[in-house]
N, C-alpha and C positions, 0 to 999 in steps of 0.2 A: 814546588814545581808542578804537583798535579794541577794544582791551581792554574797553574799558566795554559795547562796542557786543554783545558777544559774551557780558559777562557778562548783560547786559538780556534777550539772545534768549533764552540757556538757561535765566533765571527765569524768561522767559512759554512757554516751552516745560515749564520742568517745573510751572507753575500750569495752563494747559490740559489735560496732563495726568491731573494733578488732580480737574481737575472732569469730564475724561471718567471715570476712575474712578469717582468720588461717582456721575454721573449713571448708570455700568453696574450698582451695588451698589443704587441705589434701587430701578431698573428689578427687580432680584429679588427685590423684597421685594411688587411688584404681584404675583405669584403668588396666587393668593387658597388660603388653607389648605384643604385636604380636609378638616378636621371640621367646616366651615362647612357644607356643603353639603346637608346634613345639616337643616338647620333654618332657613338665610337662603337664600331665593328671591333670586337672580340678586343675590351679593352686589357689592357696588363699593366702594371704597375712600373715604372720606370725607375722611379725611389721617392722618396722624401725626406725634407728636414727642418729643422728648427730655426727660425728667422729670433732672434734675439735680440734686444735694444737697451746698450749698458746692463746686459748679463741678465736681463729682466724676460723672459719669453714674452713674445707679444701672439706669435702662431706657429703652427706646426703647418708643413703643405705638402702636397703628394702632387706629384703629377703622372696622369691617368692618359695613355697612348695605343695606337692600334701597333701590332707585332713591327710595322714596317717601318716606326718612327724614325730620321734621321736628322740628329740633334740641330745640325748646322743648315737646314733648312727648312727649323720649327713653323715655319709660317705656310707652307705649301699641304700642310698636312694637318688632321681633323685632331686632337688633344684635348685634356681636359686637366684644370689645377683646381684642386681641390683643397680650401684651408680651414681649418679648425682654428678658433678665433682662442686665447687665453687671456684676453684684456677686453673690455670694452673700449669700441672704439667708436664715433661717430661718421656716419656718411658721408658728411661732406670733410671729414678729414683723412678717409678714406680716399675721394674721389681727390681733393688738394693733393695729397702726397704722394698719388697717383701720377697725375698730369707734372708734378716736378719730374718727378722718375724718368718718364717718359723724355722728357725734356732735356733732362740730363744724359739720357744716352744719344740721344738724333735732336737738331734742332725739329721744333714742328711742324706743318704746312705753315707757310700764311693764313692768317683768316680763320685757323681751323681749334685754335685752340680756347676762344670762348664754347665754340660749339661742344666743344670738347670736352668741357669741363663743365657744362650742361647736361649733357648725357650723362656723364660720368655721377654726377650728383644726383639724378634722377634715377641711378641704376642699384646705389650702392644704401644699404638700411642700415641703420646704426645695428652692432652687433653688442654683446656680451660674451664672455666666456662659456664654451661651449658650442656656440654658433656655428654654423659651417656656411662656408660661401664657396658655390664651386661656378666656374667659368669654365665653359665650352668654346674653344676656338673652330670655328667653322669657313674653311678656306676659304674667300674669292664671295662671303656672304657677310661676315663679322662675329659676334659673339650671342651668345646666351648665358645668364646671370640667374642661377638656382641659388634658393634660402632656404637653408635647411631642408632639402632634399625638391622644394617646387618650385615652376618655374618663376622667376623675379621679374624677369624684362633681357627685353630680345633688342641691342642693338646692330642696325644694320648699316653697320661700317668696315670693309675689310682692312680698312688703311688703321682706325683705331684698334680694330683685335689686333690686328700685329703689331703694333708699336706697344700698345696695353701688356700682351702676354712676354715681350720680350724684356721688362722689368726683369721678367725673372730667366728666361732665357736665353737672352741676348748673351755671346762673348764676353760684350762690356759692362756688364750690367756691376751693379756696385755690390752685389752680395755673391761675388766668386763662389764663395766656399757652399753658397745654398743652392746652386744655380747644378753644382759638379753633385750634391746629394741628389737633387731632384733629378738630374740626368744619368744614376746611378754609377758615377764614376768615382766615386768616394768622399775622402774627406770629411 
């Protein structure tokens, strides 16, 4: 029995552990990046979460807002998504799987969706794990596309930031459950 007593301690010692780890690792991810700063007034953290593909992580993403953010009318307002890559992935399957997204929640202009997917592939660099890609929504002007904390390429389209960033925060978008993290509503 002491045996039992002794093994129970050292699993709840090494599970608190644990979650003091988890809770030291979150805690530096509050950092708020220096290329925000740049463009979001008194950025805050709204939440983040883990995008997963057949239980595989592919990225973790935060989304970065000014105090006044108002979820349901993400596009009127200056934000920042910030992801941390755990896969390599390639640019242009990036910018492809992008423009389906897109597509999938709105049909898209006429005409606009070679262009689209031109930009898009010229925007996005093959990553690795590690990587960070952070996107600037900038209202009524389009986006900015930082690598690893510099700037990448500035497109200026307000119709593609907003359709682009509402992948992730669209109502409809197909990842509910990452959409209600990044909006810090749980889940």
């Amino acid at each position: 029995m002491p045996q039992a007593k002794a093994f129970l301690f050292g699993l709840r010692l090494a599970l608190v552990t644990l979650c003091i780890c988890s809770a030291v690792q979150a805690g530096d991810k509050l950092t708020v990046p220096s290329e925000l700063l740049r463009d979001l007034e008194k950025p805050v953290l709204a939440g983040s979460g883990r995008l997963r593909w057949l239980g595989i992580p592919v990225y973790e993403a935060s989304l970065w807002t000014a105090p006044q953010f108002v979820p349901e009318r993400f596009a009127a307002h200056a934000f920042a998504l910030e992801i941390r890559y755990a896969r390599s992935i390639s640019g242009n399957l990036l910018a492809d799987t992008s423009l389906q997204q897109m597509h999938a929640l709105e049909a898209l202009p006429a005409g606009r969706q070679s262009e689209w997917l031109l930009a898009l592939t010229g925007a996005f660099p093959d990553v690795k794990p590690g990587d960070r890609l952070t996107g600037m929504h900038l209202p009524g002007k389009g986006l900015r596309l930082y690598f690893n904390g510099q700037l990448h390429k500035v497109i200026d389209d307000p119709l593609l930031s907003q359709q682009f960033f509402g992948i992730w925060l669209s109502p409809a978008t197909q990842e509910p459950r990452l959409r209600a993290q990044l909006l810090g509503l749980g889940n």
